[in-house]
N, C-alpha and C positions, 0 to 999 in steps of 0.2 A: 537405564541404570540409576535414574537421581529418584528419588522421594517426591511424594506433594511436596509444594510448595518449599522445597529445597532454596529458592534463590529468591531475591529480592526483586530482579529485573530481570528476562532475559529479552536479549536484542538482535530482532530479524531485519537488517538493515540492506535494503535492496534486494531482499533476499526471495520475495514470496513469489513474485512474476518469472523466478529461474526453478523453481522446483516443480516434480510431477506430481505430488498430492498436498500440496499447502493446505489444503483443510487441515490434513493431517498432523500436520509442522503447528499449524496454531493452536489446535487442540493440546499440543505437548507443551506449548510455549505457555499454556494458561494452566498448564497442572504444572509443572514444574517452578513456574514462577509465580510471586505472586502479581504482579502485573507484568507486562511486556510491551516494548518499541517497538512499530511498527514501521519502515518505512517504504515505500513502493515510488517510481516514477505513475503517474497520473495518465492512462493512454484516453482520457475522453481530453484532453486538456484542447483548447480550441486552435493553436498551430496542428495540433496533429490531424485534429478531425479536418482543417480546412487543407493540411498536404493529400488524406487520404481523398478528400474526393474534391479535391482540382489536380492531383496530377496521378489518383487514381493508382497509386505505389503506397508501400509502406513506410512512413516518415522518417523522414533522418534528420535528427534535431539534438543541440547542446547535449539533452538529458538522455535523450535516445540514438546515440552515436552510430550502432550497427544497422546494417540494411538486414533485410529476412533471412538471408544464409548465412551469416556469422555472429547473428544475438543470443544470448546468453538468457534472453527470454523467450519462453515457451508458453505464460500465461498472462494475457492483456487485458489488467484488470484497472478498474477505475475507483477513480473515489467514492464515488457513490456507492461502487457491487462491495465495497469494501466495508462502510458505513449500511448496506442493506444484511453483508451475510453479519456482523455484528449485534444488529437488533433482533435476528431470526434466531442467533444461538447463545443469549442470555450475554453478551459482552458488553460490557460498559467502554464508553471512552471518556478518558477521566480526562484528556487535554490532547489538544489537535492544531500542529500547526502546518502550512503550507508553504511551497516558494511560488511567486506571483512575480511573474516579472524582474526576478534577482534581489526578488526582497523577500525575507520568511515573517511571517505573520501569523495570527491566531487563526482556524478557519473560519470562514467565515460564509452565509450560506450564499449558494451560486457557484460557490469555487470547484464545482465538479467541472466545470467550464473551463476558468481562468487559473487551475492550481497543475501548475509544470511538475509537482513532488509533493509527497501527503507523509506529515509523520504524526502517528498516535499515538499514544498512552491508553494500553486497553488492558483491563482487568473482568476477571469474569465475575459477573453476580453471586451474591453469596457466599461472597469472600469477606 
C-alpha cells in the first residue's frame, strides 16, 4: 500500500531470522524505503558454533535465549549470508555495526566469527 520510496528509513529490527520469506520483506524494505536497518542476531558467531558442535544441541546464549521448540526463529542466518545476499542483489551498505563482546563497534573484517549481533544501513544501488 505505500509508494516507492515513501519513507526515509524503514526498520527490520530482529526481525528477518523470524519471517518465512525475508527476501521478500527486504525486497519491500528497499522499495518503500530509501535506505533501511537491518538487524539480525549473528548464528555463525563463535560461542554458538563452538555450543553446537561440543555439546552437539542448538545454543542457548544471552542473544539467543530459546532452545529449538520455542524460538521465534525460523531462519539461521549469518553475517556473512547477509553481506553475500547483499552484493548478489545490487545493495549497498552504507554503515555496519556489530556487538563483540558487549561492546558495539564499526564492523570490522573477521567479525562473521566474533559479532554476537549485526546492524546495517543498506540501500539499494541506484538510488
Amino acid at each position: 500500500g505505500f509508494g516507492d520510496q515513501a519513507f526515509d528509513y524503514v526498520i527490520l529490527e530482529e526481525t528477518l531470522q523470524t519471517l518465512h520469506r525475508p527476501v521478500d520483506v527486504l525486497h519491500e524494505m528497499l522499495r518503500v524505503g530509501r535506505r533501511g536497518l537491518v538487524s539480525f542476531p549473528n548464528f555463525a558467531y563463535w560461542r554458538v558454533r563452538l555450543d553446537l558442535g561440543v555439546r552437539g544441541r542448538m545454543p542457548v546464549t544471552e542473544w539467543l535465549p530459546h532452545r529449538w521448540y520455542d524460538t521465534p526463529n525460523i531462519h539461521c542466518l549469518t553475517l556473512q549470508d547477509f553481506l553475500d545476499w547483499a552484493a548478489q542483489h545490487s545493495v549497498l551498505v552504507l554503515d555496519a555495526w556489530v556487538l563483540c563482546e558487549g561492546a558495539v563497534r564499526s564492523l570490522r573484517d573477521g567479525d562473521n566469527l566474533y559479532a554476537d549481533e549485526a546492524l546495517l544501513v543498506v540501500q539499494k544501488m541506484n538510488v
